[in-house]
N, C-alpha and C positions, 0 to 999 in steps of 0.2 A: 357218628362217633369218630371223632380224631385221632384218639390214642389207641388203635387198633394193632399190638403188635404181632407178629407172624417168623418163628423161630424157622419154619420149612421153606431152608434156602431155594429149591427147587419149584417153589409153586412159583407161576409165571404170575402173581399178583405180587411179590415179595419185592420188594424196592428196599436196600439197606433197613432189614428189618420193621418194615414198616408194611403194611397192606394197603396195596394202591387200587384195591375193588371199588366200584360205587357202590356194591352190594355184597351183602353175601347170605347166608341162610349155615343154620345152626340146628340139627335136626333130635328129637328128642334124644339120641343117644351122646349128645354133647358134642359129633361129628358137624364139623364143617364142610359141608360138601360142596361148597364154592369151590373150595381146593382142585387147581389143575397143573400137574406138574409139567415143568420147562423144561425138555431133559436138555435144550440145546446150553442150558448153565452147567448141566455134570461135566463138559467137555473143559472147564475152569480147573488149575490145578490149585487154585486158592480163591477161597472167597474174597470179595471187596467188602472192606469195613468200611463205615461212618463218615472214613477220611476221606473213603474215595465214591459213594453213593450217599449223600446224608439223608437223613432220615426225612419223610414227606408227613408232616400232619397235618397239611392242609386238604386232602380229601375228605369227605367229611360221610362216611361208610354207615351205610343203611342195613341194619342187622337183624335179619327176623329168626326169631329163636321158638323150635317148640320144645326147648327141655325143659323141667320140673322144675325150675331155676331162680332163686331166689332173688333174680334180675331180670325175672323174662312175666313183661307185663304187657298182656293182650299177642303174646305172638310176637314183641319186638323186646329188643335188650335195652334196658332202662343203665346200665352199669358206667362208670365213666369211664374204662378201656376195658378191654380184654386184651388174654396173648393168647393166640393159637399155637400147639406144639404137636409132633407128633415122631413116633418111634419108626416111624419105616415113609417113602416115598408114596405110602397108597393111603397112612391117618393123617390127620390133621382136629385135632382136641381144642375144644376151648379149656385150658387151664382155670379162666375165672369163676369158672362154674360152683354156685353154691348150693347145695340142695333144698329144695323149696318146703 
C-alpha cells in the first residue's frame, strides 16, 4: 500500500507524514503495533512540514490486519490507504477501519 498515512510524529517509521515501514501489522483491536516511538524527534521545538520532508509514497507497505474490518481479506488490508492516529506516544489507530 502507498498511501499509508501516519499522523504520530514520534514513531521512528513517520517521514513527513507518510509511513516509511516495509511492513506493519494491524492487530484485531484496530492497534498498530508496528508503532515504535523516536523520542530523539521530541527534542525538535517544531515539527518539519511537507516543505521541508515531502511526503514518500513510494514505499510500497505490506499490511496484515486481524481486525473485523471491512478491508481486512485473509489477514491483509485490501483498502487503498489507511491513516494511523493515536491520542498518547504509546496508541497508534488505524482511523480507516470499517467494521466488518
Amino acid at each position: 500500500m502507498k498511501d499509508l498515512k501516519c499522523g504520530l510524529k514520534n514513531c521512528k517509521y513517520n517521514k513527513g507524514y507518510c509511513c516509511c515501514a516495509k511492513q506493519i501489522a494491524v492487530d484485531n483491536m484496530t492497534e498498530c503495533v508496528t508503532y515504535e516511538p523516536d523520542f530523539t524527534k521530541r527534542k525538535s521545538m517544531f515539527e518539519a512540514g511537507t516543505d521541508f520532508i515531502p511526503a514518500n509514497y513510494n514505499v510500497d507497505t505490506k499490511i496484515s490486519c486481524s481486525a473485523k474490518c471491512l478491508f481486512n481479506k485473509d489477514n491483509v488490508c485490501i483498502a487503498n490507504g489507511i491513516t494511523v492516529m493515536g491520542d498518547s506516544d504509546r496508541e497508534a489507530s488505524c482511523l480507516t477501519f470499517v467494521k466488518a
